[in-house]
C-alpha positions as CSV (number, residue, x, y, z in Angstrom):
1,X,-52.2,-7.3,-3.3
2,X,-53.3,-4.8,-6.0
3,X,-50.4,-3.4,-7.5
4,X,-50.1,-3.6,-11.0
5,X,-46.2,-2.7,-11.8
6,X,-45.2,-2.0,-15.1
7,X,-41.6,-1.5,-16.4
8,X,-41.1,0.9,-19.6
9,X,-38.4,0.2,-22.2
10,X,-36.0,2.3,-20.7
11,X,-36.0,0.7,-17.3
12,X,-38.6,3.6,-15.5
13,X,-40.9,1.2,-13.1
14,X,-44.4,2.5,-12.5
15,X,-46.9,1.5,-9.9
16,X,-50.6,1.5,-10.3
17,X,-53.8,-0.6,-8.8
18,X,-57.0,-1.6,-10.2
19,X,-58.9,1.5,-8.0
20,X,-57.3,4.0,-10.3
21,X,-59.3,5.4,-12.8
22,X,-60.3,4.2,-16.0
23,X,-62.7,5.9,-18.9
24,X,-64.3,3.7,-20.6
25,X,-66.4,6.6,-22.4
26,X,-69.7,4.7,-21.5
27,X,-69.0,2.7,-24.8
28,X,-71.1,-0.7,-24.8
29,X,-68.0,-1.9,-27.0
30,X,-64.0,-1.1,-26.7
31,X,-61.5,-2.0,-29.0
32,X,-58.1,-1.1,-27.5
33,X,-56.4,2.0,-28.9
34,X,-52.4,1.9,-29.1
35,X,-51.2,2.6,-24.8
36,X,-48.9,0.8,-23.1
37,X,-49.0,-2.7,-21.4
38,X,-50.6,-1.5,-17.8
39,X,-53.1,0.5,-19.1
40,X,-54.2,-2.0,-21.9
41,X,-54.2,-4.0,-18.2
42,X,-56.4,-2.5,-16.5
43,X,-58.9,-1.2,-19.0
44,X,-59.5,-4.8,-19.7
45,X,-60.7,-5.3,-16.1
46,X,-62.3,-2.2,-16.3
47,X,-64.8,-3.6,-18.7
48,X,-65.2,-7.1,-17.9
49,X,-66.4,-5.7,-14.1
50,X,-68.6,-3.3,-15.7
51,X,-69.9,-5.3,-18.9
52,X,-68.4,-3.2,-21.8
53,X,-67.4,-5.6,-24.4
54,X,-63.6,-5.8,-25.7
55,X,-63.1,-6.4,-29.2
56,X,-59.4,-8.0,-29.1
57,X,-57.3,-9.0,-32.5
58,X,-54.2,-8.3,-34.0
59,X,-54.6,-4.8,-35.4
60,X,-51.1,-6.3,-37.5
61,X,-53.2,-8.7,-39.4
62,X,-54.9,-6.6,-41.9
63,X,-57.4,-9.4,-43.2
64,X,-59.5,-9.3,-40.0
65,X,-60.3,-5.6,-39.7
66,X,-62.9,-5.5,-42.1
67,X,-64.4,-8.2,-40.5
68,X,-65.0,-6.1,-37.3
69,X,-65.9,-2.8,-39.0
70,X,-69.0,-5.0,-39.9
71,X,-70.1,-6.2,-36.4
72,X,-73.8,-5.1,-35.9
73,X,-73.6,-5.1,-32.6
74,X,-77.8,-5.6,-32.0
75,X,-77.4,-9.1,-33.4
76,X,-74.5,-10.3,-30.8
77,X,-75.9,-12.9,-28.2
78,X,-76.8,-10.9,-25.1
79,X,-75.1,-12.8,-22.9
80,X,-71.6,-11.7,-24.9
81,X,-69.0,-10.7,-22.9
82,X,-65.8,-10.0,-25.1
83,X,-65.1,-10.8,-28.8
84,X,-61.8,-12.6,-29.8
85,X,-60.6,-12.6,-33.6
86,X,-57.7,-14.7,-35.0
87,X,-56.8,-15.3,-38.7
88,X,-57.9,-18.9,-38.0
89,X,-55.5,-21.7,-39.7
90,X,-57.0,-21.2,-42.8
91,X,-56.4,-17.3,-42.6
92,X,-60.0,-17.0,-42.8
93,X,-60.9,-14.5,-39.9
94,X,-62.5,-15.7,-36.9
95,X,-64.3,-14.2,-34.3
96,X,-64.9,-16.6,-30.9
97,X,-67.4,-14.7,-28.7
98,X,-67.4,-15.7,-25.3
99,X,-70.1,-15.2,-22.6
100,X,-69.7,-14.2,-19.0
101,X,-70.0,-17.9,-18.0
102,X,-67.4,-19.3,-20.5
103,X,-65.2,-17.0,-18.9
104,X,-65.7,-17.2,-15.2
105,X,-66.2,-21.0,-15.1
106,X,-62.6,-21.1,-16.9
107,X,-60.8,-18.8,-14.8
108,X,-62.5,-20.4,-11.9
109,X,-60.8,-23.9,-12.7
110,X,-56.9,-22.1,-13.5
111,X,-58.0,-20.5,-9.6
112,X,-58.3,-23.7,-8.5
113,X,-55.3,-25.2,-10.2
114,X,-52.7,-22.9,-8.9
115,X,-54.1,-21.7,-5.8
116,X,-52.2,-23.8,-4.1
117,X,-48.9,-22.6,-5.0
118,X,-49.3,-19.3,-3.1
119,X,-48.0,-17.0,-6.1
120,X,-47.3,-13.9,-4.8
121,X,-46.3,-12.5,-8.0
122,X,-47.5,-12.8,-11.8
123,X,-45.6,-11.9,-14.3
124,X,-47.1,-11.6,-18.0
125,X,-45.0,-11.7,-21.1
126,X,-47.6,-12.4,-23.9
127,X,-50.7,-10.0,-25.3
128,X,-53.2,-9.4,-23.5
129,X,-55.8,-9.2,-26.6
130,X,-55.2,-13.6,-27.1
131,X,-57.8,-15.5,-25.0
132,X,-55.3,-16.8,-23.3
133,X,-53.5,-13.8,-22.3
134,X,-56.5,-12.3,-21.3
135,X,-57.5,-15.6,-19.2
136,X,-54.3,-16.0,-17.5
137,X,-53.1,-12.7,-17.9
138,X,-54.9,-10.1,-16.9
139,X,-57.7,-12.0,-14.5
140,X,-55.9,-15.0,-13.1
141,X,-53.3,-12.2,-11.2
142,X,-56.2,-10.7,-9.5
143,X,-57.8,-14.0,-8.8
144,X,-54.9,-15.2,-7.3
145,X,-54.7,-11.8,-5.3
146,X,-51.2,-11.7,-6.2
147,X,-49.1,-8.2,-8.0
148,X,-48.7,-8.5,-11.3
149,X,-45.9,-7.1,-13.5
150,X,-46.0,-6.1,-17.1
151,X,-43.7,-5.1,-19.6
152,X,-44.0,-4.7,-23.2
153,X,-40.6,-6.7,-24.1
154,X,-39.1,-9.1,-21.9
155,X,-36.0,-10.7,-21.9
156,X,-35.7,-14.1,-20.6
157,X,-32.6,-13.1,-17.7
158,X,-34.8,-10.0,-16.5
159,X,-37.6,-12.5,-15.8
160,X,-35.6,-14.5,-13.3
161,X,-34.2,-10.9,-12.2
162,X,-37.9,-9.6,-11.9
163,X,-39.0,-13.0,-9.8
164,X,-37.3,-11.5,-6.9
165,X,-37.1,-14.7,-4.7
166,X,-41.4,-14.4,-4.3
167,X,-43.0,-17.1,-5.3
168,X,-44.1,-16.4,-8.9
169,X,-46.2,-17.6,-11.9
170,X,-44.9,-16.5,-15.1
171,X,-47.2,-15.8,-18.2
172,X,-45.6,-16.9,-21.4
173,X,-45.0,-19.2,-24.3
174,X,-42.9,-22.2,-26.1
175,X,-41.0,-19.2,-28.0
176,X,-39.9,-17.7,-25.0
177,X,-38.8,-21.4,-22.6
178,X,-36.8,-22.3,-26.0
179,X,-34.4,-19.1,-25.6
180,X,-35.0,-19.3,-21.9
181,X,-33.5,-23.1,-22.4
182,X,-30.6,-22.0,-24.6
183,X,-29.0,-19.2,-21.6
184,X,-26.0,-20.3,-19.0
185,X,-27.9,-19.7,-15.9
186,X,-26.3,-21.7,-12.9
187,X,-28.9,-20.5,-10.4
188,X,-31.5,-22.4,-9.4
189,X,-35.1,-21.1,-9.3
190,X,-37.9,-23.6,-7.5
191,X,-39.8,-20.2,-6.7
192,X,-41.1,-20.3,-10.4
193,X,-43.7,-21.6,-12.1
194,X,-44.1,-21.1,-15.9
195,X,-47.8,-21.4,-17.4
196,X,-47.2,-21.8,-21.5
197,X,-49.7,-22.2,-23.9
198,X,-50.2,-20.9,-27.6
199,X,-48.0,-23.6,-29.2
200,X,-46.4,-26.8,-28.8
201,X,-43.2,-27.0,-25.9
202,X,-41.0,-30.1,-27.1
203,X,-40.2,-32.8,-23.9
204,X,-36.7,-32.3,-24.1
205,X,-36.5,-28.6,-23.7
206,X,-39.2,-28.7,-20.7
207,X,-37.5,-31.7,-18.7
208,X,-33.9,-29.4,-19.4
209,X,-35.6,-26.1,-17.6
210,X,-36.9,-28.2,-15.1
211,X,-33.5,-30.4,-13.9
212,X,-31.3,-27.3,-14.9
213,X,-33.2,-24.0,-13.1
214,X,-35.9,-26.4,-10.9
215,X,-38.6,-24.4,-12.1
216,X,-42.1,-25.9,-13.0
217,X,-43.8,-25.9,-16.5
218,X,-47.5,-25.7,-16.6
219,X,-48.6,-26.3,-20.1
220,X,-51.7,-25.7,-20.8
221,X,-53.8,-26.5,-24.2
222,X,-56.7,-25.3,-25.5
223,X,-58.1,-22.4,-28.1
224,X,-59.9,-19.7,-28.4
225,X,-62.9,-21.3,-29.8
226,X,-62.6,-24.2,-27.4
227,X,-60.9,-22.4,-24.4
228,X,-58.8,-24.5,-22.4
229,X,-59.1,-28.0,-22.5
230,X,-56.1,-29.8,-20.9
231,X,-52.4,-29.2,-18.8
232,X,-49.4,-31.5,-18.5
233,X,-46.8,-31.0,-15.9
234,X,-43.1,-30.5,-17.4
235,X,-42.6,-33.1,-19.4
236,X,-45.5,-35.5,-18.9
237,X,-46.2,-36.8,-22.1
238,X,-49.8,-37.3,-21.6
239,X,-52.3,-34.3,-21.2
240,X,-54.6,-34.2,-18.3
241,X,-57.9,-32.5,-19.0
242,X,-58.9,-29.1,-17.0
243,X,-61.6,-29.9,-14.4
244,X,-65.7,-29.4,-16.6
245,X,-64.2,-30.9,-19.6
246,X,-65.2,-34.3,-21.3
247,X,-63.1,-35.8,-23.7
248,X,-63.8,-38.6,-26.1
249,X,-62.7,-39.8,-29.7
250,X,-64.7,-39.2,-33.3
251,X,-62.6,-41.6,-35.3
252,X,-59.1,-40.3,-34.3
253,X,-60.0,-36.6,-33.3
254,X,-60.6,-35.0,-29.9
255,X,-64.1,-34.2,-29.0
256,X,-64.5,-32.1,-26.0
257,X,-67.6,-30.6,-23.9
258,X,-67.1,-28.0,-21.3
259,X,-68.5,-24.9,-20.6
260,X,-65.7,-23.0,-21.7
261,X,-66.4,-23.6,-25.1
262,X,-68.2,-20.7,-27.6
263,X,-71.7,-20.9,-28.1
264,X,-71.2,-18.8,-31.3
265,X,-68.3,-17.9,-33.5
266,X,-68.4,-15.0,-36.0
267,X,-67.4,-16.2,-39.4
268,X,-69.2,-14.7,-42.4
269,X,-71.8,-15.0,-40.6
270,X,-73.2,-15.5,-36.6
271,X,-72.6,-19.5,-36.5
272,X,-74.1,-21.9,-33.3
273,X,-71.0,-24.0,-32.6
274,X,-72.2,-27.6,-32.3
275,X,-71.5,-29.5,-29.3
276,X,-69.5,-31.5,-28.4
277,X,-67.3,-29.8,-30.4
278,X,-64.8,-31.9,-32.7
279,X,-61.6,-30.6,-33.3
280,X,-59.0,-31.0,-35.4
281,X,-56.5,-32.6,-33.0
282,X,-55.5,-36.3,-33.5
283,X,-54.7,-37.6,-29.9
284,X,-54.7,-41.3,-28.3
285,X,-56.9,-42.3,-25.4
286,X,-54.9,-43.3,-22.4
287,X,-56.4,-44.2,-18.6
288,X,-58.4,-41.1,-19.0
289,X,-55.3,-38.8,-20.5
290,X,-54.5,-38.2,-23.8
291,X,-51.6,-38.1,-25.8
292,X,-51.3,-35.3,-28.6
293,X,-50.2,-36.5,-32.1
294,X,-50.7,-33.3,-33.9
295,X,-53.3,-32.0,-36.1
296,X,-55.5,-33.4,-39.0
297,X,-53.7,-31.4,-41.3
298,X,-50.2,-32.0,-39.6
299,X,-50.4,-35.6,-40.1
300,X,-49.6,-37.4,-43.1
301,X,-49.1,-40.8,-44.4
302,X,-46.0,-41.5,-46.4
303,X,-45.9,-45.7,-47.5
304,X,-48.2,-46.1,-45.1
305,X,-46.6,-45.0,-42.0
306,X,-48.0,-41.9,-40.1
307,X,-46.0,-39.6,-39.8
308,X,-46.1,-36.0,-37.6
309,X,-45.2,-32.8,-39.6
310,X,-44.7,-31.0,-36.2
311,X,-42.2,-34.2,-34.9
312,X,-40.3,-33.6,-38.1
313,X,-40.2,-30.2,-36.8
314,X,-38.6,-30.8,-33.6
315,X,-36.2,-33.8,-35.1
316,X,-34.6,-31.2,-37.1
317,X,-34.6,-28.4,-34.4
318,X,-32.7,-30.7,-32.1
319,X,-29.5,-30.2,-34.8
320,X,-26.6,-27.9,-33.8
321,X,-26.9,-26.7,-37.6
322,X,-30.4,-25.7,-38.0
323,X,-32.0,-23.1,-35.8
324,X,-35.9,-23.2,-36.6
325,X,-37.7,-25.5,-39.2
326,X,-41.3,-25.0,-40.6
327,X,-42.1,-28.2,-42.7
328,X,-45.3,-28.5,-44.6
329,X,-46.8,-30.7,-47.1
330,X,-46.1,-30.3,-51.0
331,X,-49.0,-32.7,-52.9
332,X,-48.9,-32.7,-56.7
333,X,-51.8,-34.2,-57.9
334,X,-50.3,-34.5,-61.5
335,X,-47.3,-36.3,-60.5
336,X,-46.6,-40.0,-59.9
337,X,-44.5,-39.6,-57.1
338,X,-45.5,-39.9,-53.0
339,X,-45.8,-36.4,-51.2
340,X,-43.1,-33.8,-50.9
341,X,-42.1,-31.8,-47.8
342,X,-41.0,-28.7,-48.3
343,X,-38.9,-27.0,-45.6
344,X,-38.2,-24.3,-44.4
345,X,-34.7,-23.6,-42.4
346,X,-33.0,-21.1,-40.4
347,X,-29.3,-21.9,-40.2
348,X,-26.2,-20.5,-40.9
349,X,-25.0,-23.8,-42.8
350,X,-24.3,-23.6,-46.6
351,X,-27.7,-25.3,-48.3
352,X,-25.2,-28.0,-50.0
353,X,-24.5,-29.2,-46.5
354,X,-27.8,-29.1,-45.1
355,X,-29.2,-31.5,-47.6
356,X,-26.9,-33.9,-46.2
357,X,-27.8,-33.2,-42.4
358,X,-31.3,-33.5,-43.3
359,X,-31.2,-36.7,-44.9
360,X,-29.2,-38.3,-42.1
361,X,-31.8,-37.3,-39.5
362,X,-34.8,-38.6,-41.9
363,X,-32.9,-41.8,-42.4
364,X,-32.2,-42.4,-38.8
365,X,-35.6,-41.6,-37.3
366,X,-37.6,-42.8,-40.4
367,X,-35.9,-45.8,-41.3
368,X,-37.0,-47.8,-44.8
369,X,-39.0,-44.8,-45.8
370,X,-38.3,-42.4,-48.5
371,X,-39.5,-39.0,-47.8
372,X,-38.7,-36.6,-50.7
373,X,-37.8,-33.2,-49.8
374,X,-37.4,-29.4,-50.9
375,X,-35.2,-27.5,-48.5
376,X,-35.6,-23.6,-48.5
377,X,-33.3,-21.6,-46.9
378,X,-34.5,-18.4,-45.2
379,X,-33.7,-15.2,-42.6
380,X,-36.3,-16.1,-40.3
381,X,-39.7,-17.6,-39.6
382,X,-42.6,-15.7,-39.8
383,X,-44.4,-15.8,-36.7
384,X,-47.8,-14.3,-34.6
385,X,-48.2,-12.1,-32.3
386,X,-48.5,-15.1,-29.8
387,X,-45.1,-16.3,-31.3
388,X,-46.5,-19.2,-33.4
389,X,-45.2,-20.3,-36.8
390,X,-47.0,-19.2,-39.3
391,X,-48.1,-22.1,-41.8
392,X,-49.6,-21.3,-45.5
């Protein structure tokens, strides 16, 4: 199949393949102008067939445009065969440039991986201008030789509705499966698969989706510097790593080869990415799978015990009073005192009270430790485009 179908806001469905025609202005570059989902689509397949390099980034994030105003475009590797920027976790823009290789060697492997399921359908929820939305987004459909269907909102009901009884992989991410999780929906849907990446999916939530709809959860971890590196299945706790990539341990990090990884990442200036590249990820070795603790800088030691920021997180999440947490770490190197957490929460509880619920679910889970904490109430999270929180 070839049919790209795209559904506008107010419910018009449109039909178009990948023979119709695109211009591409005989640019050697392309950064994508504001157009809607299907033509974003299929100008991105444009150029990758005919070697015109996308420039892809959150035009939202100011900090990175300067950043690719200043390309000079003689000095990129010749082998380059699209440009990704992110604000990096430092919100120091990146650039990741990947070659033709990184990119077919990568899609060759999710080919490989869900092949077998016969999808019939894709359908893609996230941007296409994120690594992995162009990955699994815009060429895993055609690899698969399946229709895909685009939109530039979704809601989590009109996915199921959209599925139409084919067998179909969805596109999406932890954001979305956590509404998704929170819906009545008596109908079961083992014609589904979900592929999420982006962020992390808590256990609980998966292995819910899974015994209440009988779909199947993909996860799939990586970044854009490293491309993809692992999957788990539901809610496997440990991560299996993607066919081409060799893990191993530097101290407590994850060090990964593949060719999926950069050769060269645009920072202030054209950098050669060392291999095996080390990452920030703290993970334990198990029978050749690896279990994710959390970050470097997500992990901190408080009287000795390690302890995840991110599993504080989801503790608090799991509350019927508090909708979405962000906790981060609060060091003041004047003071006496151990570390501070301060936290962000979304909940329509009275701050008073939420003290209280807070310290019961520190005390139960982090028994004979004293964690000192700052509690911020706010309206929301701020968020990415790719729907992850947003930590400064």
């Amino acid at each position: 199949m070839d049919r790209v179908i795209y559904k506008s806001a107010d419910g018009i469905i449109s039909k178009s393949s990948y023979k119709d025609e695109v211009n591409l202005h005989d640019n050697r570059v392309l950064t994508l102008d504001d157009m809607q989902k299907d033509r974003q689509y299929l100008t991105l397949h444009k150029a990758f067939e005919q070697g015109v390099i996308p420039i892809l980034y959150d035009k939202n994030i100011i900090s990175i445009k300067p950043r690719v105003d200043a390309l000079e475009l003689d000095k990129l590797p010749r082998d380059t065969s699209a440009i990704f920027f992110t604000s990096g976790t430092t919100g120091e823009p990146t650039g990741a440039i990947k070659s033709r290789e990184n990119i077919r060697a990568e899609l060759a492997v999710l080919k490989e991986l869900f092949s077998p399921l016969k999808i019939e359908r894709v359908i893609v929820t996230v941007p296409l201008i994120h690594i992995y939305g162009f990955l699994a987004g815009v060429l895993l459909p055609r690899a698969l030789e399946a229709e895909v269907v685009l939109k530039e909102e979704f809601l989590p009901h009109e996915l199921l509705e959209l599925a139409e009884d084919k067998k179909t992989l969805c596109i999406t991410n932890p954001v979305f499966l956590r509404v998704l999780n929170k819906l009545n929906i008596n109908k079961k849907y083992p014609n589904i698969t979900f592929l999420s990446s982006t962020g992390k999916l808590d256990r609980e939530i998966a292995s819910s989706l899974h015994e209440k709809l009988a779909v199947t959860i993909y996860q799939l971890f990586g970044s854009t510097e490293t491309g993809g590196i692992a999957y788990k299945i539901n809610d496997d706790e440990l991560w299996q790593s993607l066919r081409g990539v060799e893990i191993s341990k530097v101290g407590e990090r994850l060090s990964i080869n593949s060719l999926y990884i950069s050769d060269f990442l645009i920072e202030k200036h054209l950098t050669k990415v060392k291999k095996p590249f080390v990452t920030t990820d703290i993970i334990e070795i198990e029978q050749g799978r690896f279990k994710l603790l959390g970050r470097a800088s997500e992990i901190i030691k408080i009287s000795g015990k390690r302890i995840s920021l991110l599993e504080v997180e989801a503790l608090l999440e799991k509350s019927e009073d508090i909708e979405e947490a962000l906790v981060k770490l609060s060091y003041n190197i004047d003071s006496y005192k151990d570390e501070q957490l301060d936290i962000l929460l979304v909940s329509s509880m009275e701050l008073s009270e939420l003290k209280k619920v807070v310290k019961e679910i520190l005390q139960e889970n982090y028994k004979r430790i004293n964690i000192r904490v700052n509690l911020k109430l706010v309206k929301e999270l701020e968020r990415s485009y790719m729907g992850k929180k947003i930590r400064r």
